[in-house]
C-alpha positions in Angstrom: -85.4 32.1 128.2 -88.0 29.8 130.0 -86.9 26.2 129.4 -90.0 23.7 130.4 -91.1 20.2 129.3 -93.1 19.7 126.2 -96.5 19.2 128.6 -96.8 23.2 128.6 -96.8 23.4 124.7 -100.5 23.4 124.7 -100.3 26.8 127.5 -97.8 28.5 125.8 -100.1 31.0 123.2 -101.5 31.6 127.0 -98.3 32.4 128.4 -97.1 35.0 125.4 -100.8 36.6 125.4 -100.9 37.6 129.0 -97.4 39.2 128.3 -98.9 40.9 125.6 -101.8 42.2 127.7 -99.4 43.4 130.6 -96.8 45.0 128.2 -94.2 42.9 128.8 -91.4 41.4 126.9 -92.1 37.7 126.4 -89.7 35.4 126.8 -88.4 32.9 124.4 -89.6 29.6 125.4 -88.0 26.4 124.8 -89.9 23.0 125.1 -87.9 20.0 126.1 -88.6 16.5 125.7 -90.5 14.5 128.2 -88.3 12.0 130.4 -90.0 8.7 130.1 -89.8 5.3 132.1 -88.5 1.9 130.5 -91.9 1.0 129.0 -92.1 4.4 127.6 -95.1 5.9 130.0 -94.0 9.4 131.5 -91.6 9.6 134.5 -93.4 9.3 137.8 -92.7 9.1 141.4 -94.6 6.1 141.8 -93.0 4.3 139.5 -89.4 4.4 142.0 -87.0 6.7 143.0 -87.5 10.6 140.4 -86.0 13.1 143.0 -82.9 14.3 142.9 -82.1 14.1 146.6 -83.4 10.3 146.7 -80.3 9.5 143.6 -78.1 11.2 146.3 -79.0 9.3 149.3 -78.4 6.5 147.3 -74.8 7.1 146.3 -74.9 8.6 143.3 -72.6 11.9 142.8 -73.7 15.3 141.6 -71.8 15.5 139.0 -73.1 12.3 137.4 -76.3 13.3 137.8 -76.1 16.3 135.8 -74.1 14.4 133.5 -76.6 11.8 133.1 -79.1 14.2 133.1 -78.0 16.3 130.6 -77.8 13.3 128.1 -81.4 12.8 128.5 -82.5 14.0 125.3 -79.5 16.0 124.0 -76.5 15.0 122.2 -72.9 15.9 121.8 -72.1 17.0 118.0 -72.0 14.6 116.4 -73.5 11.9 118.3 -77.1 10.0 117.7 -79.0 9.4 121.1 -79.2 5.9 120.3 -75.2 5.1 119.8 -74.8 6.7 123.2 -77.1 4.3 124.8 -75.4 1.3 122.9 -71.9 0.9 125.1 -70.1 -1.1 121.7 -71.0 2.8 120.1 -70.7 4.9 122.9 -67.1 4.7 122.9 -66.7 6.6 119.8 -68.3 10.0 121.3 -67.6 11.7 124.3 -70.0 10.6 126.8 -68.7 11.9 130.5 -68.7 15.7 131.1 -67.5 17.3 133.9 -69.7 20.9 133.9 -67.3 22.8 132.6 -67.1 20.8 129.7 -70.9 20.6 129.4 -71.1 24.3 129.6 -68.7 24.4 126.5 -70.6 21.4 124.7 -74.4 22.3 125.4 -76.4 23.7 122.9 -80.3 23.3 122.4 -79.4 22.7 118.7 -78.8 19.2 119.6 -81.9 18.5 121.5 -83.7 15.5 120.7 -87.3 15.8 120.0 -88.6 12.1 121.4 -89.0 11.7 124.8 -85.7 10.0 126.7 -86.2 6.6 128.9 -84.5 7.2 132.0 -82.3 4.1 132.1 -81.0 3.7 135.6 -78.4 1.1 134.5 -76.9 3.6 132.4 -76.7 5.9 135.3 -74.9 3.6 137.8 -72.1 3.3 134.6 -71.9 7.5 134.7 -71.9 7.2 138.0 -68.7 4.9 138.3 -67.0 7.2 135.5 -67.3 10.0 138.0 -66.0 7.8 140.8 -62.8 7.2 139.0 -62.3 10.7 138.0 -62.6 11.8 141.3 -59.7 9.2 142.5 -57.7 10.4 139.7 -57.2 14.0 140.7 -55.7 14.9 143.6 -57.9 17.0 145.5 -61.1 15.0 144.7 -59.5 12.0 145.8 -59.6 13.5 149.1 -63.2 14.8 149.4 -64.3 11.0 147.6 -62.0 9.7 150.6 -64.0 11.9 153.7 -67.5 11.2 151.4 -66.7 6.9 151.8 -65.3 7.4 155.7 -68.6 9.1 156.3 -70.6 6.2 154.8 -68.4 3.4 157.1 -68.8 5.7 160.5 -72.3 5.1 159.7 -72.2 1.4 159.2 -69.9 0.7 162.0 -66.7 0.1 161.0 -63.7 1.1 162.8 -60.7 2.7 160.1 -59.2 5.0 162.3 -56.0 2.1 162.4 -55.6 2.7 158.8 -53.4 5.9 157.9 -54.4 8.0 154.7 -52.0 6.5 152.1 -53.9 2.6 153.2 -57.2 3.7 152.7 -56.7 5.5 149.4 -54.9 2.1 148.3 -57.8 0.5 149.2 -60.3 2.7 147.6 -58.3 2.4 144.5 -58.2 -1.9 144.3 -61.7 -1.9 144.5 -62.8 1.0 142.3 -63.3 -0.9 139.4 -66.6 -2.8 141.1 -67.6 -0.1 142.2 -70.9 1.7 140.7 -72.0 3.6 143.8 -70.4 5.7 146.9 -72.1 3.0 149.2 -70.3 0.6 147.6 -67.0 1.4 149.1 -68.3 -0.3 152.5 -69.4 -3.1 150.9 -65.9 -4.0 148.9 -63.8 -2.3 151.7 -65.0 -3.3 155.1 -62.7 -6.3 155.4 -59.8 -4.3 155.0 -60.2 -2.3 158.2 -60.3 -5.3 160.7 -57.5 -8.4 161.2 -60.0 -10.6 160.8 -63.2 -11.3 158.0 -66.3 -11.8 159.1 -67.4 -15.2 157.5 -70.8 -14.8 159.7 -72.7 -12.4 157.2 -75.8 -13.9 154.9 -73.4 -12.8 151.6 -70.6 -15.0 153.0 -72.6 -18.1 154.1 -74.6 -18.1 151.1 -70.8 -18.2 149.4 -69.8 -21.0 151.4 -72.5 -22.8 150.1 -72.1 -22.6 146.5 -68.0 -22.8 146.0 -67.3 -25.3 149.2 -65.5 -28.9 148.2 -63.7 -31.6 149.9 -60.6 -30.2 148.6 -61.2 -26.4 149.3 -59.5 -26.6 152.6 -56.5 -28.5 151.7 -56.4 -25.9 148.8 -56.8 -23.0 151.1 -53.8 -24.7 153.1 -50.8 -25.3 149.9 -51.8 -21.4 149.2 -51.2 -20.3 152.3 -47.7 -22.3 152.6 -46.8 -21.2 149.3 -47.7 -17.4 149.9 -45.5 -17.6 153.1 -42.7 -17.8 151.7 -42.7 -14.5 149.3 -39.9 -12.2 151.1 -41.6 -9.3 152.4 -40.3 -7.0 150.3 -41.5 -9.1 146.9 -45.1 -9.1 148.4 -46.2 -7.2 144.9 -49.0 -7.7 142.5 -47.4 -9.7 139.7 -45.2 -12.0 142.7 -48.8 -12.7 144.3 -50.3 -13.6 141.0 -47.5 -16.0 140.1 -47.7 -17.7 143.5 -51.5 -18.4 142.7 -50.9 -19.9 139.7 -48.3 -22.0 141.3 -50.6 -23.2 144.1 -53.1 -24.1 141.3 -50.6 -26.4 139.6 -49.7 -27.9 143.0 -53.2 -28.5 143.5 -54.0 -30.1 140.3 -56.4 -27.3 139.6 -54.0 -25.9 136.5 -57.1 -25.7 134.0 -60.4 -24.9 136.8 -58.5 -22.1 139.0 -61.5 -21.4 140.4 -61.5 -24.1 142.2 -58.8 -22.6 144.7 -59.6 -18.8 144.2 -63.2 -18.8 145.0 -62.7 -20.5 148.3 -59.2 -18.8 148.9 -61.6 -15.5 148.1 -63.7 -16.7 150.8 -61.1 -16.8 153.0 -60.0 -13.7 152.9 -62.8 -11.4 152.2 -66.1 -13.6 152.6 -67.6 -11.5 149.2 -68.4 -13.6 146.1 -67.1 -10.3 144.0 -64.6 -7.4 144.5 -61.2 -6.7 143.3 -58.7 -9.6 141.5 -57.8 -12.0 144.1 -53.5 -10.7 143.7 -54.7 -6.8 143.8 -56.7 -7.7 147.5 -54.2 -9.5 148.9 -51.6 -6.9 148.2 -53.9 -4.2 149.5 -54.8 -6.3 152.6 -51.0 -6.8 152.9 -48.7 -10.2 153.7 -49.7 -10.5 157.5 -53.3 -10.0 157.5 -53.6 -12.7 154.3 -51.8 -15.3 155.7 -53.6 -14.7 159.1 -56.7 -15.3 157.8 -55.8 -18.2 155.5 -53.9 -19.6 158.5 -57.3 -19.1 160.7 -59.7 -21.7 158.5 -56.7 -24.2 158.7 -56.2 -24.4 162.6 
């Protein structure tokens, strides 16, 4: 088989003549559709990013690639293009593949004949699939855990204090915001040092937009309150009911975000990332109060 866009339609009686004239035994040639940009003009390079190897410097993972890839213009059974591109729809078909299972699902029969917008949004949600798979197996988690302590080597930060079982906690809190490898160092960072850096452009510009006359007061109840949980009740659920109690302390019962955004601040200077209880647990009992304590001396 030779499997080619539909551009060589037009050079394919060519193609099968000159076999002809050699002696040969054409091929059977399959046309696929084009891959189009948003607006619908033909993929290009100098519209963005169209090699492969550019997707993977930026942190997307082989097998969502091929996964994405392979959606371009094909279908599972059953499935329309269009309700795979519609999230509400999409849940009603199978969408991620490892290759094994596209090797079992593929067949040219459900090739679309229209041309398929590459629609990178779509691809950072694959992507993030992929992501989670890999921390739910074993040994993936382990080659996604030497791919993101690669990426923070690179960009500095120091985890070598942090034994296995912490960092794969971490990777796991933040997972969920996660869309890209590089990500990881973004949502993670923090946890690797005592204290947060409230010094970076992401954390300033924070400041600046959830910051009131009550924020440090707030910051101060929730730290006195979260003292007090016994070590060994320094859980998920016990953090989250502490919250809510500093909140009602606070007189903030009914706009909580009036004490979580700047207590977020606090302890991880980011504007998004994991549910305040979930960091705080990863980040541990010490190294919250520490940092709370820090903005209150």
């Amino acid at each position: 088989h030779i499997i080619r866009g539909e551009e060589w339609l037009p050079s394919t009686p060519k193609h099968v003549l000159l076999y002809e004239m050699l002696g040969w035994e054409a091929p059977k040639f399959t046309h696929l559709p084009l891959l189009l940009n948003a607006d619908g003009s033909k993929l290009s390079k100098r519209q963005g990013d169209v090699a492969v190897t550019d997707f993977l410097e930026n942190g997307y993972l082989t097998s969502a690639l091929i996964n994405f890839v392979a959606l371009l213009g094909w279908s599972p059974p059953g499935a329309k293009i269009q309700d795979l591109l519609e999230n509400d729809k999409a849940e009603e078909y199978k969408v991620i593949f490892t290759m094994p299972e596209l090797v079992e699902a593929f067949s040219l029969d459900n090739v679309n004949k229209s041309g398929a917008a590459v629609d990178i949004e779509r691809l950072k949600w694959i992507n993030s699939q992929h992501i989670r798979l890999m921390l739910e197996n074993g040994k993936t988690s382990e080659e996604l855990m030497t791919m993101v302590k690669e990426l923070l080597k690179e960009a500095g930060v120091d985890y070598s204090e942090s034994s296995d079982v912490e960092f794969m906690l971490y990777l796991r809190t933040v997972v969920q915001r996660v869309h890209k490898i590089d990500d990881f160092v973004r949502l993670c960072g923090h946890f690797f040092t005592l204290d947060v850096d409230l010094a970076t452009e992401l954390a300033i510009q924070m400041e600046k937009e959830i910051w009131h006359d009550d924020a440090l007061e707030m910051i101060k109840v929730t730290a006195k309150i979260l003292e007090d949980i016994p070590q060994d009740e320094w859980t998920v659920a016990t953090i989250k009911q502490t919250l809510r109690k500093a909140c009602k302390e606070c007189g903030v019962k009914k706009k909580q975000s009036k004490l979580m955004m700047p207590v977020r601040w606090a302890i991880s200077g980011l504007p998004v990332g994991a549910p305040l209880p979930e960091t705080m647990f990863a980040l541990g009992k010490a190294k919250t109060i520490h940092r709370l304590n820090c903005l209150c001396l």
